[in-house]
C-alpha positions in Angstrom: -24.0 -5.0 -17.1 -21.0 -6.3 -15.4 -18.2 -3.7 -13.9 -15.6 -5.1 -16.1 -17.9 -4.6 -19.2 -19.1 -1.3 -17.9 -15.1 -0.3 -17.4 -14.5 -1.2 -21.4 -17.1 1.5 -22.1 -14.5 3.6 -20.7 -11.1 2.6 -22.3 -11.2 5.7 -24.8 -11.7 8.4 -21.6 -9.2 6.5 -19.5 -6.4 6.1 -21.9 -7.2 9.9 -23.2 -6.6 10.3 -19.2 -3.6 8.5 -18.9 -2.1 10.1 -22.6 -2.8 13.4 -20.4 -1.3 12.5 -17.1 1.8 11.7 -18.9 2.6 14.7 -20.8 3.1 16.6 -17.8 5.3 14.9 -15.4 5.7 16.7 -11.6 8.2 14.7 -9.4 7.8 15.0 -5.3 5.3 16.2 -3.2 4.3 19.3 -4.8 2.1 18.1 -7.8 -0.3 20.9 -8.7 -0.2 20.5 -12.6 -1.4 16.7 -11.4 -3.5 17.2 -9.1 -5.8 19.7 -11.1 -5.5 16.9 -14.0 -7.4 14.6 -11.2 -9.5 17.5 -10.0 -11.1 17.9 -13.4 -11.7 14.7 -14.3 -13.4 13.9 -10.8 -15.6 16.4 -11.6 -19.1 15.9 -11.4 -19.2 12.4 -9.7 -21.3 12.3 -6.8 -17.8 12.5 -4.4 -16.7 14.3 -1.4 -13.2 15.9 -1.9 -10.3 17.4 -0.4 -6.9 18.2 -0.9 -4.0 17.8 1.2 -2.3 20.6 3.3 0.8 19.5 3.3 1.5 17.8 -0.6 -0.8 18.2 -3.4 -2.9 15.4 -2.4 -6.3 14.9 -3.4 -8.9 12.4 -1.2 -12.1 11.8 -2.6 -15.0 9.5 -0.7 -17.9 8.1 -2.2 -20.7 7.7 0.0 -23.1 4.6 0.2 -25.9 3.7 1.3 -25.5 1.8 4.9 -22.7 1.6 7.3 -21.6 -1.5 5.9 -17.1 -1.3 5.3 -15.1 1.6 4.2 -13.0 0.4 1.3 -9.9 2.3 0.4 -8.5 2.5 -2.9 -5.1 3.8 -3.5 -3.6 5.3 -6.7 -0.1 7.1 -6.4 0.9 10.6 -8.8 4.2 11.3 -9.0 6.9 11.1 -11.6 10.8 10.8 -11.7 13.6 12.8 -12.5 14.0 10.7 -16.2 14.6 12.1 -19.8 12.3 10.0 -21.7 13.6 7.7 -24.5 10.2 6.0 -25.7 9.4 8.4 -28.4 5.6 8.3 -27.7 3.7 11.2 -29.0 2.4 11.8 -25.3 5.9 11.9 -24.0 6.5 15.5 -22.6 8.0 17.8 -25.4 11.5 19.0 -25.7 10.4 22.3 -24.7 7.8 21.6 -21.9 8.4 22.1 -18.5 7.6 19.1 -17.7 10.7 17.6 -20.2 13.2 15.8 -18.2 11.0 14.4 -15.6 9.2 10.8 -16.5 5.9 8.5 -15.2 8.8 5.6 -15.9 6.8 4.1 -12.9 3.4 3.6 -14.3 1.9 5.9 -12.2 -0.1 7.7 -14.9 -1.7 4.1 -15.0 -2.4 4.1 -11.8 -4.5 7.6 -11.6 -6.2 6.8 -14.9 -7.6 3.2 -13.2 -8.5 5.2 -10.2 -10.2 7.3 -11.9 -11.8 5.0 -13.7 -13.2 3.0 -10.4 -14.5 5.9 -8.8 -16.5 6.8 -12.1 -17.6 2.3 -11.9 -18.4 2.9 -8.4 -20.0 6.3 -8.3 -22.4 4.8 -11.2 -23.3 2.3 -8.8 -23.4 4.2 -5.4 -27.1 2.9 -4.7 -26.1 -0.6 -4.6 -23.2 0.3 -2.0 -23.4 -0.5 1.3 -20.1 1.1 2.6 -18.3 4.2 1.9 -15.4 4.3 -0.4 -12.2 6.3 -0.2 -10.0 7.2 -3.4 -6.9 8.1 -2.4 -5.0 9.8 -5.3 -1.1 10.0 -3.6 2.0 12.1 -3.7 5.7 11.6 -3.6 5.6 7.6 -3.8 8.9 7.6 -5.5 11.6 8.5 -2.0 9.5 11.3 -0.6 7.2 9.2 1.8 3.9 10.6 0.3 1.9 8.0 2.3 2.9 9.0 5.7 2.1 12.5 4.6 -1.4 11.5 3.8 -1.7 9.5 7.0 -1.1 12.6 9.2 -3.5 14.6 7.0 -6.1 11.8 8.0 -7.1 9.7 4.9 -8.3 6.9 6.6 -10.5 8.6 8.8 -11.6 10.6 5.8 -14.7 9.3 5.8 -15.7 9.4 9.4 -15.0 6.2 10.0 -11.9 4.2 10.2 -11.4 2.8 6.8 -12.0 -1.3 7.4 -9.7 -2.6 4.3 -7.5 -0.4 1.4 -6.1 -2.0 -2.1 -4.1 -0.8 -4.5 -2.1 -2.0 -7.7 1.2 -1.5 -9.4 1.6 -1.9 -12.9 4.8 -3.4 -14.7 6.4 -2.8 -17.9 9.0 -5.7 -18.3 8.7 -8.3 -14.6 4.9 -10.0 -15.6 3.5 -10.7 -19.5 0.5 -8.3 -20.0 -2.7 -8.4 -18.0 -1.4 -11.0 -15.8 -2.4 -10.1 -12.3 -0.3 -11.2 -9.7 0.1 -10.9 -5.9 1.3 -13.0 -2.6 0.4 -13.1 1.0 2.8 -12.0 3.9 5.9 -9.7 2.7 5.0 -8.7 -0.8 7.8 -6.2 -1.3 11.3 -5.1 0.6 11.7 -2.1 3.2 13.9 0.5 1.6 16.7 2.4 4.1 19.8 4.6 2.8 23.3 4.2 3.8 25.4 7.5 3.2 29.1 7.0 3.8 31.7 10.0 3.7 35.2 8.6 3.8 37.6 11.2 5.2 41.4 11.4 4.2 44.0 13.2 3.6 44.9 14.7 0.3 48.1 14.7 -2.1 49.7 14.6 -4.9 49.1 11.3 -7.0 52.4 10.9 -7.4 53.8 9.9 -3.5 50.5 8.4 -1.9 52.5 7.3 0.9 52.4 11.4 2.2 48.6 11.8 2.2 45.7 9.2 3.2 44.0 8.2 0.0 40.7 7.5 1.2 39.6 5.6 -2.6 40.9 2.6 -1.9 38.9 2.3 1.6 35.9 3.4 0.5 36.6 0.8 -2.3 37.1 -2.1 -0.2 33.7 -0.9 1.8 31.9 -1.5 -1.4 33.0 -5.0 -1.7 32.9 -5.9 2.2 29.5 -4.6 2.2 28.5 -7.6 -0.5 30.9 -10.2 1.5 28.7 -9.0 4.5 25.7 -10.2 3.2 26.7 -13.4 2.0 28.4 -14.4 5.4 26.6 -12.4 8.2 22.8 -12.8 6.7 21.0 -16.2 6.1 19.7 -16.8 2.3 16.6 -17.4 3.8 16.7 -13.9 5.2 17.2 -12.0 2.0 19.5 -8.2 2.1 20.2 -6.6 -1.3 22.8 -3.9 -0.9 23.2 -2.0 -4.1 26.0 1.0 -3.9 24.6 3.4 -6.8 26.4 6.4 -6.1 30.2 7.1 -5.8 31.9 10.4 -5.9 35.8 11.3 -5.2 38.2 13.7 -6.4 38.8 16.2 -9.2 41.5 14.9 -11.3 43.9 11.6 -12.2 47.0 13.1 -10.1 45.4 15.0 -7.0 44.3 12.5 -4.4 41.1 13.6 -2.6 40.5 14.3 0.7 37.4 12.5 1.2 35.1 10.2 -0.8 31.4 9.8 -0.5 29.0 6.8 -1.9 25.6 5.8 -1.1 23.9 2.5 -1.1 20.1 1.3 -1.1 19.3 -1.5 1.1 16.3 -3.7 1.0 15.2 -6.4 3.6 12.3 -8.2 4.5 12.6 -8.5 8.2 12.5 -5.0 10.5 14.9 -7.0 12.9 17.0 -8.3 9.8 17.0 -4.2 8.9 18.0 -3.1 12.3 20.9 -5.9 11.9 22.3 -4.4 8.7 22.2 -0.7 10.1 24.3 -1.8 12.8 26.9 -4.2 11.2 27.4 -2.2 7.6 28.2 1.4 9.8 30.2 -0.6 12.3 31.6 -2.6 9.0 32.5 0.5 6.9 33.7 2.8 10.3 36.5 -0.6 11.4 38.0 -0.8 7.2 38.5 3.2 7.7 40.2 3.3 11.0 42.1 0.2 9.6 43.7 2.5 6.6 44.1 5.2 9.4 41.2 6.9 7.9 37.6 8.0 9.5 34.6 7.3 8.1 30.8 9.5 8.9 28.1 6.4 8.4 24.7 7.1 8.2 22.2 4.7 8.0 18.6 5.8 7.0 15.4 4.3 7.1 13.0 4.5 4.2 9.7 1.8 4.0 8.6 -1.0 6.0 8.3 -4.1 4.7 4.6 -4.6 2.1 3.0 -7.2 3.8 -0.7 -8.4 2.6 -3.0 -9.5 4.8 -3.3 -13.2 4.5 -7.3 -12.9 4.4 -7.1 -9.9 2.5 -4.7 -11.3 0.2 -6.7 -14.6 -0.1 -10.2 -12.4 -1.3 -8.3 -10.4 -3.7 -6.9 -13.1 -5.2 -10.3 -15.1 -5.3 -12.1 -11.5 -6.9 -9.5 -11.1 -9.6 -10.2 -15.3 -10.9 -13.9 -14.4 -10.3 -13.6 -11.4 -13.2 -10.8 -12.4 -15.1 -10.6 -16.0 -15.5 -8.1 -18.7 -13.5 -5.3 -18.2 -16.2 -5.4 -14.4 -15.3 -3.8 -14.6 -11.8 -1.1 -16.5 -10.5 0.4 -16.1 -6.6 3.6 -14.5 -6.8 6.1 -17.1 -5.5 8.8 -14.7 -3.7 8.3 -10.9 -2.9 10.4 -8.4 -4.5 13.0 -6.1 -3.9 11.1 -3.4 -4.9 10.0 -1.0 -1.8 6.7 0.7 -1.8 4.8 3.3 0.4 1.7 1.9 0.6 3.4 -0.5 3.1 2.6 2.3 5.3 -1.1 2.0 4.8 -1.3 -2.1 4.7 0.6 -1.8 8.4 -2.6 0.5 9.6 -5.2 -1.5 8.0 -5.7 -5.1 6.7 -5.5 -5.0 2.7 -4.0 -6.2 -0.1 -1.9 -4.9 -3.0 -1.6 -6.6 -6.5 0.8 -6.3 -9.9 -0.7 -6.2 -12.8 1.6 -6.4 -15.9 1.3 -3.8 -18.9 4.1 -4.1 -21.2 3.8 -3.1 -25.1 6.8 -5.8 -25.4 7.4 -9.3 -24.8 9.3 -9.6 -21.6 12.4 -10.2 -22.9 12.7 -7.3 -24.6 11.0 -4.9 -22.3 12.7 -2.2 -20.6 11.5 -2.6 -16.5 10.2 0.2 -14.3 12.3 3.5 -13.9 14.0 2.8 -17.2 13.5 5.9 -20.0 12.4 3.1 -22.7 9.7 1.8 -19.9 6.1 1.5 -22.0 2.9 0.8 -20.7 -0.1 -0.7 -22.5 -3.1 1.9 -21.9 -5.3 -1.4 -23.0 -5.2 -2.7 -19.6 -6.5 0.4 -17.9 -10.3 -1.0 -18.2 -9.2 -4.4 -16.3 -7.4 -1.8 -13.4 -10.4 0.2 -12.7 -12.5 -3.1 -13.0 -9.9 -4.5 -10.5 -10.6 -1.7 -8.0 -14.0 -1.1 -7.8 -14.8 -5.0 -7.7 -12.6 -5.0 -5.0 -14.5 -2.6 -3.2 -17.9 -3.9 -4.0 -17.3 -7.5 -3.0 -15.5 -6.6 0.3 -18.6 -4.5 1.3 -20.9 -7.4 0.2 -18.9 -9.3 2.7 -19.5 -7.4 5.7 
C-alpha cells in the first residue's frame, strides 16, 4: 500500500491528535502539557527519544537499516498569547488554563502530521536505508526554539550529521486547501526588532512650548521610517517595517516625558538587514536631536533569512507532484514576509520547507495566521504526514 493511502488509515487518530493538541495551548519554551501530549502518542513506535535540557523539546530518531542519509523532519509546538474567537468545540475552555493562549499558527497541525510520519515511517523501518530524526520544536513563535535545539544537538542526534531536514507550514487564509506550495532560494524574511524610547520633557498640555513633547517626534519617526524604505532601499531589495506598538502618556493635558514604540522589520538580504539597523537608529536618533529631544534605538536581530536549497527545493517539489498530482503544487513566485526558525536549521543543512494550505473557508473569507478566527482543516493532516515521510523515504532512496 502506498504511504499516502497508509496515512488516510490514520486521519481519525491524527485529527483526534490534533483536536488534543489544541485544547491545551502552552506558549514559549516551557511546553510540558505538549510535550507529554507528544510523549504519549510516540509511544510504542520503534524510536529513540529524548528531551531537551533546556525547553521542553522532544527528539525522536528512527533507526534504519544501512548508513544510507539521515533525514530530518521538523514539526514546531508552541502556541500564542490569543483569546480564541472560532468557537470550535476543541478550543480551550473559558476556565482552562490553557484559555487565553491559541495554536492560531497551525502548529497543532504541524505535531499531529509529525506524528503521523513517524508512525508511516516506523511501519516501514525495514525498507529504510538511513536514519530519520523527528524533531518536535519549541518556542517557534519569537523565542528562537531552533537555536535552542541546535545547541542541545538535534542534528547530530543520531550519530551522524543529519544529511537533509524538511518541514511544512500550514495556512489558514494565504493558499486554497491542500495546495502545496514552496520556492527555491529565500522562501521567507529575517525578522529583527527595533525598540525606540523617545526621551522629553514633560508639561502641562496646555503651554507645550515649556516642556519637550516627545509625541510628535516619535510620530514623525514612524512615518520617516516608511519614507526610508521607499527612498533608501531598492524594490528589488524588499524591507517591511511595520511599527505595532506605541505607548505615551497618561492623560489628554499632561505631556509625557518619554514615548516608546516598537517596530518588526523583515528583509531578505543579511547585508540589506545590517543597512536598515544602521540607517533607521541613526534615522530615528537625527529627528530627536532635531526637536531637541534624545532618543535610546535599539535594533535587534531575530531570524535569518529561509532559504531552500535549490536541489533540495527542486526534489521536494518533484516528490509532492509524484504523490499528489501536477495540480497539487505550484512554485511559490515571491517569498514572504513571514519569518521562520527553521531558517536556522536550512542554514546548517541543505533542505527544503513547503506550505501547505488548510483553510475551512474560501480564501476570501478566511481569517490568516495569528488571527483568533484562524481555522484549520484537520482533513489535510493525512496528506502532511504523507508529505514528510515520503520525503524522507525518497531522499534516502537517493543516496
Amino acid at each position: 500500500m502506498a504511504l499516502h493511502d497508509e496515512a488516510r488509515e490514520l486521519t481519525a487518530d491524527l485529527s483526534a491528535l490534533r483536536r488534543a493538541l489544541h485544547a491545551v495551548p502552552e506558549v514559549g519554551l516551557d511546553l510540558p502539557v505538549t510535550q507529554q501530549v507528544i510523549l504519549d502518542a510516540l509511544s510504542g513506535l520503534d524510536l529513540e527519544i529524548s528531551t531537551g535540557t533546556d525547553t521542553t523539546s522532544v527528539t525522536a530518531v528512527l533507526r534504519g537499516t544501512g548508513d544510507g542519509p539521515v533525514v530530518l523532519l521538523r514539526g514546531d509546538m508552541d502556541a500564542l498569547p490569543v483569546t480564541e474567537l472560532t468557537g470550535e468545540s476543541f478550543a480551550p475552555a473559558a476556565d482552562s488554563p490553557h484559555h487565553g493562549s491559541m495554536h492560531a499558527c497551525g502548529h497543532d497541525l504541524h505535531m499531529a502530521g509529525l506524528v503521523g510520519a513517524a508512525r508511516l515511517l516506523a511501519a516501514r523501518r525495514a525498507e529504510l536505508t538511513g536514519d530519520v530524526v523527528f524533531m518536535f520544536q519549541p518556542g517557534e513563535e519569537g523565542f528562537d526554539g531552533a537555536s535552542v535545539m541546535l545547541a542541545e544537538g538535534v542534528l547530530q542526534a543520531a550519530g551522524r550529521p543529519v544529511d537533509a531536514a524538511y518541514g511544512l507550514h500550514v495556512f489558514s487564509g494565504y493558499f486554497p486547501n491542500g495546495q502545496i506550495t514552496a520556492r527555491p532560494g529565500p522562501l521567507m524574511a529575517s525578522s529583527a526588532g527595533l525598540h525606540v524610547r523617545v526621551v522629553g520633557a514633560g508639561g502641562h498640555g496646555s503651554a507645550p512650548h515649556m516642556s519637550k513633547d516627545p509625541i510628535p517626534a516619535a510620530a514623525e519617526m514612524v512615518l520617516a521610517l516608511q519614507t526610508m524604505v521607499t527612498r533608501r532601499f531598492s524594490v528589488f531589495d524588499p524591507v517591511v517595517i511595520t511599527v505595532g506598538s506605541f505607548h505615551a502618556g497618561t492623560k489628554r493635558n499632561v505631556i509625557p516625558d518619554e514615548a516608546v514604540f516598537d517596530a518588526t522589520v523583515r528583509t531578505f538580504d543579511s547585508a540589506t538587514a545590517e543597512r536598515v539597523a544602521a540607517e533607521a537608529v541613526a534615522l530615528c536618533e537625527g529627528i530627536a536631536r532635531a526637536h531637541g529631544l534624545v532618543a535610546h534605538a535599539e535594533f535587534q536581530g531575530e531570524y535569518p533569512v529561509t532559504v531552500n536549497d535549490d536541489a533540495e527545493y527542486a526534489f521536494a517539489a518533484e516528490t509532492a507532484r509524484a504523490v499528489f498530482g501536477d495540480d497539487r503544487f505550484a512554485e511559490l513566485p515571491f517569498p514572504l514576509t513571514g519569518s521562520e526558525d527553521f531558517s536556522r536549521v536550512l542554514a546548517e543543512v541543505p533542505g527544503a520547507y513547503l506550505f501547505l494550505g488548510a483553510g475551512t473557508k474560501p480564501l476570501g473569507e478566511a481569517a490568516s495566521n495569528h488571527s483568533p478566527l484562524a481555522s484549520f482543516d484537520d482533513a489535510v493532516l493525512p496528506d502532511a504526514a504523507a508529505l514528510l515521510a515520503e520525503l524522507a523515504v525518497r531522499r534516502m532512496a537517493r543516496g
